[in-house]
C-alpha positions as CSV (number, residue, x, y, z in Angstrom):
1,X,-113.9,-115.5,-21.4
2,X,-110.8,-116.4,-22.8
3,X,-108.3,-118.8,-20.8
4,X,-106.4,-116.0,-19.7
5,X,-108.8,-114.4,-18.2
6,X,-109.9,-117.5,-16.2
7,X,-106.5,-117.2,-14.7
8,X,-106.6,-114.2,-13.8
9,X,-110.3,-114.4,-12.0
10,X,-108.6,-117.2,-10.6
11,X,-105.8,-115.5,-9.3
12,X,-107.6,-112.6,-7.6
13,X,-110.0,-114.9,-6.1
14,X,-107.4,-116.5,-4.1
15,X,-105.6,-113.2,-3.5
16,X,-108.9,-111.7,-2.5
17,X,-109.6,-114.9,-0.3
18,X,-106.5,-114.8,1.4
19,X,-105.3,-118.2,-0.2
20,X,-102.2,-117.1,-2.0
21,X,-99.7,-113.6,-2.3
22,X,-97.4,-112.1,-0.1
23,X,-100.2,-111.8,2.5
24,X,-100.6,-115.5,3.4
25,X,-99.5,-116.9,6.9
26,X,-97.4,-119.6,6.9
27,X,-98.9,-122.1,9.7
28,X,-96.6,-122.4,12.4
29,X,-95.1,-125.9,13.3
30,X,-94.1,-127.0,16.6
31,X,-92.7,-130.5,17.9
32,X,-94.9,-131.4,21.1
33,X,-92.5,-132.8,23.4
34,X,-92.2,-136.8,23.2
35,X,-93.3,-138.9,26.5
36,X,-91.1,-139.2,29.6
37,X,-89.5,-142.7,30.3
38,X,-89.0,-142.7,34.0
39,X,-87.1,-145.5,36.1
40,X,-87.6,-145.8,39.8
41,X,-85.1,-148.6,41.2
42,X,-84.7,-149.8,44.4
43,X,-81.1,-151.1,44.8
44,X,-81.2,-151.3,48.5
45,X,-81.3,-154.0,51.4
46,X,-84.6,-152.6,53.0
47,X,-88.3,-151.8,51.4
48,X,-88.5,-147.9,50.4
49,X,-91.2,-145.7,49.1
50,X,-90.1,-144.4,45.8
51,X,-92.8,-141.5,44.0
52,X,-92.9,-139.0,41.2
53,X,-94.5,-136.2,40.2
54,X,-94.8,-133.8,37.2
55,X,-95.5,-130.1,36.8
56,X,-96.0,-127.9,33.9
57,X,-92.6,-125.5,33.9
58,X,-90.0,-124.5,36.0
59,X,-90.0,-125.3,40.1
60,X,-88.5,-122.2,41.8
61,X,-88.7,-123.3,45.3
62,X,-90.2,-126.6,47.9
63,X,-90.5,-126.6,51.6
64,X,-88.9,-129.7,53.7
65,X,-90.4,-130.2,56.9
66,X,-87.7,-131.9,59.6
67,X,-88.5,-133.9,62.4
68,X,-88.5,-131.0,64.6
69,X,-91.3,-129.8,63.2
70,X,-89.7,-127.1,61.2
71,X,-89.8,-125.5,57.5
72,X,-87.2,-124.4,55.7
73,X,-87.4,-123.8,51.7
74,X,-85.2,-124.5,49.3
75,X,-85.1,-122.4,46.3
76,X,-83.4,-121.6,43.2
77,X,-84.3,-125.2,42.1
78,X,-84.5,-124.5,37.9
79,X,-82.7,-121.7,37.7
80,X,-80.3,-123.8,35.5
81,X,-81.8,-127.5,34.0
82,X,-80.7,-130.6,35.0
83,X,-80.7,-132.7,37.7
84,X,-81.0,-131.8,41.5
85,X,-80.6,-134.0,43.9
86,X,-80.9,-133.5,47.7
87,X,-80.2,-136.4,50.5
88,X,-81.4,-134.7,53.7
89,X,-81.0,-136.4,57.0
90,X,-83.4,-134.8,58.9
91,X,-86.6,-134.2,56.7
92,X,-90.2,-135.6,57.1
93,X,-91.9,-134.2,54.4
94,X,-91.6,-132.4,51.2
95,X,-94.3,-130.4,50.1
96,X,-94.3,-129.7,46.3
97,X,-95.7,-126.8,45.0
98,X,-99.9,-127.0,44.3
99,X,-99.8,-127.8,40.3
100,X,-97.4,-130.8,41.3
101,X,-99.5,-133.6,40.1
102,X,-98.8,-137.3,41.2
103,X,-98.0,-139.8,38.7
104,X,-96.9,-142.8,40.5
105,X,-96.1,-143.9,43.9
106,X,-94.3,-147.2,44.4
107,X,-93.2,-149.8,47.3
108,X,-90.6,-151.2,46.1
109,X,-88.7,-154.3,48.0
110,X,-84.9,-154.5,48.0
111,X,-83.6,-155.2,44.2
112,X,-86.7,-154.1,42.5
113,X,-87.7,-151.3,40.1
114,X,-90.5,-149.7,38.4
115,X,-90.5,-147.8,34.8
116,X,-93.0,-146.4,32.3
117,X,-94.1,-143.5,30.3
118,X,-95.3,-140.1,31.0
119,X,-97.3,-139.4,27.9
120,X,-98.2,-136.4,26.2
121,X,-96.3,-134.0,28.9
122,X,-96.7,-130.1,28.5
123,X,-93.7,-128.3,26.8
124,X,-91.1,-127.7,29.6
125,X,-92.4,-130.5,32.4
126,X,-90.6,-130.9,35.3
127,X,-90.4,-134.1,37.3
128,X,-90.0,-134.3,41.0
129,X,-89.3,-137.6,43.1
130,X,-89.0,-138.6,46.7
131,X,-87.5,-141.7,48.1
132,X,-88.5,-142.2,52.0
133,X,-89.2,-144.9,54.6
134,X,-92.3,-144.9,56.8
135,X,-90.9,-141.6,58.8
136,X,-88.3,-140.2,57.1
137,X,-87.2,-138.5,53.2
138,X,-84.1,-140.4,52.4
139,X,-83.9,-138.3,48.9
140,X,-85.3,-136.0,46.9
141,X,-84.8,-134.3,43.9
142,X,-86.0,-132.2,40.5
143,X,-85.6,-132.9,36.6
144,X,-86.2,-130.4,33.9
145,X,-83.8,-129.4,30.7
146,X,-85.3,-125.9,30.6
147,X,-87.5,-123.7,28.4
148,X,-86.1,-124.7,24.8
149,X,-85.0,-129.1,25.2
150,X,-87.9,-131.7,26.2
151,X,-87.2,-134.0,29.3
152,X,-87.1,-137.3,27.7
153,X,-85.9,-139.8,30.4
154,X,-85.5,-139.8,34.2
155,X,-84.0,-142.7,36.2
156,X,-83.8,-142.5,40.0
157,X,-81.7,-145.1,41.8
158,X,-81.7,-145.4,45.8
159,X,-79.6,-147.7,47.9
160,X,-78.1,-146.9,51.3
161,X,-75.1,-146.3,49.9
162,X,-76.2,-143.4,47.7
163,X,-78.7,-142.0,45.7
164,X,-78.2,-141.2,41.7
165,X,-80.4,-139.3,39.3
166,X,-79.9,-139.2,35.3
167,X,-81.9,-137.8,32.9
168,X,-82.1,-137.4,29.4
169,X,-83.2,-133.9,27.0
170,X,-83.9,-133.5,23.5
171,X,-83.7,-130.4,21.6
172,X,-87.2,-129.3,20.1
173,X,-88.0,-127.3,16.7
174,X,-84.2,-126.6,16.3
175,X,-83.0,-129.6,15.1
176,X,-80.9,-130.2,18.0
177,X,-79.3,-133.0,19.0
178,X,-80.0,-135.4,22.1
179,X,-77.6,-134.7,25.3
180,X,-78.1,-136.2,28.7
181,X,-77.2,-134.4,31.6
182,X,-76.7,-136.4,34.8
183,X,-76.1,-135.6,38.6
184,X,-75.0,-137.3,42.0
């Protein structure tokens, strides 16, 4: 054989194989969504019960339970992303939906705080967080930044004056730039 003819064997043997030509694949990249820094901080005068939970996509709707004993939901949570945050005066319990898993539940004294990573979240995690005493929700609230940004950060602040909520997103696979979006 003569060295052209190597080539060319060589040549359909990758066609033929599927290695090379117009027929090849390219292999999709994605950017997995980096880990969720999240700040629970009690800057209140009394000890409160500060928790969070994740869950894989959007959160279209919780139940609160008030001290009467009665439901009501509250819906149309991600609808947009951001922050949501809700300071009820009459509510017992929340009940997430069933996926909701819990990542960290914390009694915190006055002027204390608690922070660390949720790592290796699923594309498009929401967080969820409650802040009650021993019989009553004194906040509560939902993080997400949608189908197409990554959560990044979540920082919950209580005190009896008021509760806040920032968060940070990250665009994913579009070159994006950071933004934060906050609410109170």
């Amino acid at each position: 054989m003569t060295p052209r003819s190597h080539s060319l064997a060589l040549v359909a043997c990758l066609l033929l194989a599927g290695c090379a030509g117009p027929f090849a694949t390219p292999t999709p990249t994605t950017t997995p969504p980096p880990d969720i820094e999240v700040t629970l901080a009690n800057e209140g005068n009394a000890t409160y019960t500060l928790a969070y939970w994740t869950i894989e996509g959007p959160v279209d709707s919780v139940t609160e339970v008030t001290t009467l004993g009665e439901t009501r939901v509250v819906d149309n949570l991600t609808g947009t992303a951001g922050a949501r945050l809700f300071r009820p005066d009459d509510v017992t319990e929340v009940r997430w939906p069933a996926a909701a898993d819990q990542e960290g539940r914390f009694t915190l004294p006055p002027g204390s705080s608690v922070s660390g990573p949720v790592e290796d979240p699923a594309p498009g995690t929401t967080v969820l967080f409650l802040v009650r005493t021993e019989d009553r929700v004194q906040a509560w609230g939902t993080a997400d930044c949608g189908p197409d940004d990554a959560l990044t950060l979540v920082d919950v602040r209580w005190s009896e004056a008021g509760a806040g909520l920032g968060i940070g997103c990250e665009g994913l696979g579009d070159g994006g730039t950071p933004d934060e979006r906050t609410g109170r």
